[in-house]
N, C-alpha and C positions, 0 to 999 in steps of 0.2 A: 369494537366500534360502538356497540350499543352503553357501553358506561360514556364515553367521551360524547355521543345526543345526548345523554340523561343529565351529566353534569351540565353541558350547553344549555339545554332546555332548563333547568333550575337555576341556574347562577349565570346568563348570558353574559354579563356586564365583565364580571369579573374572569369569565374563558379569556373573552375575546384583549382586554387589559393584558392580562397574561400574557397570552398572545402577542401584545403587539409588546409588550415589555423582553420575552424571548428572542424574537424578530432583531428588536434595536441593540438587545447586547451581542447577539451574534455579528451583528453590525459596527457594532463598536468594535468587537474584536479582530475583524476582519477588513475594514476600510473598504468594501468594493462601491457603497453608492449604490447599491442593487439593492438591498435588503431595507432602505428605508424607507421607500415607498409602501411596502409593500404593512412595516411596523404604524405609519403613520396612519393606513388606510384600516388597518385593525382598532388605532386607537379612536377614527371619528366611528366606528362599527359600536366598538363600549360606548360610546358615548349616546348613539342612535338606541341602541338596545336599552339601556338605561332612561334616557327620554321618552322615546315614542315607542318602543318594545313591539318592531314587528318579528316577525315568527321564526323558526329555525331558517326556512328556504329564502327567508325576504332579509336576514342579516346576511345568506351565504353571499346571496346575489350582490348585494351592497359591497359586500367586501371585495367578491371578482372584479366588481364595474369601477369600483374606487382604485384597486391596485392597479389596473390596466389602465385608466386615464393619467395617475399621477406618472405613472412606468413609462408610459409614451412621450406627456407630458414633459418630463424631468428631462427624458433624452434631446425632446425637441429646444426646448427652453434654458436648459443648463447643459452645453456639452462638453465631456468630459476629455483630458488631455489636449486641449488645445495651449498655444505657445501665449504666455503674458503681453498682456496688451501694454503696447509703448510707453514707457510712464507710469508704470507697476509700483507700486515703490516694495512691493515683495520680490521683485526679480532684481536681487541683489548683483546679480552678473551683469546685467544689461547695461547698467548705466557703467561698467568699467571701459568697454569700447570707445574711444576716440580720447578715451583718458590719456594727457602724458605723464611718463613716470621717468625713472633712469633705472641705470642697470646696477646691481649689489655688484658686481664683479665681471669679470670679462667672459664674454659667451664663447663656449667652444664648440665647433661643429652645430652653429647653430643652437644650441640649447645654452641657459643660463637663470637665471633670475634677477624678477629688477623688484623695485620698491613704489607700491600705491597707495598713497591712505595710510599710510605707518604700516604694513605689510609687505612682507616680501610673497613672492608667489612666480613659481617657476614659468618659465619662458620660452617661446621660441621663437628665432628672426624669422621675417620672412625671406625665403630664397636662403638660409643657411647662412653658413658664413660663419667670418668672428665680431664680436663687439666689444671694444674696451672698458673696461670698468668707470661709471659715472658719467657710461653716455646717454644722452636724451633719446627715449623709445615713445612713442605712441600705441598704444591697446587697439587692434583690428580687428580682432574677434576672440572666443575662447572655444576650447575644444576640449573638453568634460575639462580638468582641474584645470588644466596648462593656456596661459592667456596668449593668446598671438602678436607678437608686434613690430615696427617694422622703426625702420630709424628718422628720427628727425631732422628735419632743414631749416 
């Protein structure tokens, strides 16, 4: 512990850099959004240490106070795993819903596949059933690959 104060105290700028440069590739490698906070609040610490250079206990504190506001922050202000807002244009799925398509071939026991967009992409009626080949379906939802749809009038 006493070599890691000694480097601290002689090359502050350059621990805490380090530091926040470890922090982000662990970050990078890992995707969770937890560790960036924590790289960023190290990187304004190098930068505070190298500017105004206050002392071992006045950079720790900086760094606590910084990762705990950004950590709170982020959560409050970016939260994570919530559903694409209507009109995404990244939620590739969403806009397939109320799409009409027809079917590549006749559905049996309810499964089959139709054609969207120049893609075919497997299917299921609603309520089951059969559907003959190059009838008109409409898109009602999807359920992970399998798009839902039901017949048109």
């Amino acid at each position: 512990m006493a070599a890691l104060t000694e480097i601290l105290a002689a090359q502050p700028f350059w621990f805490w850099a380090g530091l926040a440069a470890a922090l982000l590739a662990v970050e990078a490698a890992t995707g969770t959004g937890w560790l960036l906070w924590p790289a960023s609040s190290a990187g304004v610490v190098a930068l505070a240490a190298l500017v105004l250079g206050p002392g071992l206990m006045g950079q720790a504190v900086l760094f606590a106070v910084l990762t705990l506001v950004t950590t709170f922050g982020a959560r409050r202000f970016f939260p994570r795993g919530e559903a694409a807002a209507p009109g995404d244009i990244n939620d590739t799925s969403a806009r397939l819903v109320g799409q009409p398509a027809r079917s590549v071939s006749a559905f049996h026991h309810g499964a089959g596949r139709i054609a969207l967009d120049g893609k075919e992409w497997a299917a299921e009626l609603e309520g089951g059933g059969a559907l003959t080949a190059e009838a008109e379906v409409e898109v009602t939802g999807i359920r992970g690959a399998i798009l839902q749809v039901r017949r048109r009038h």
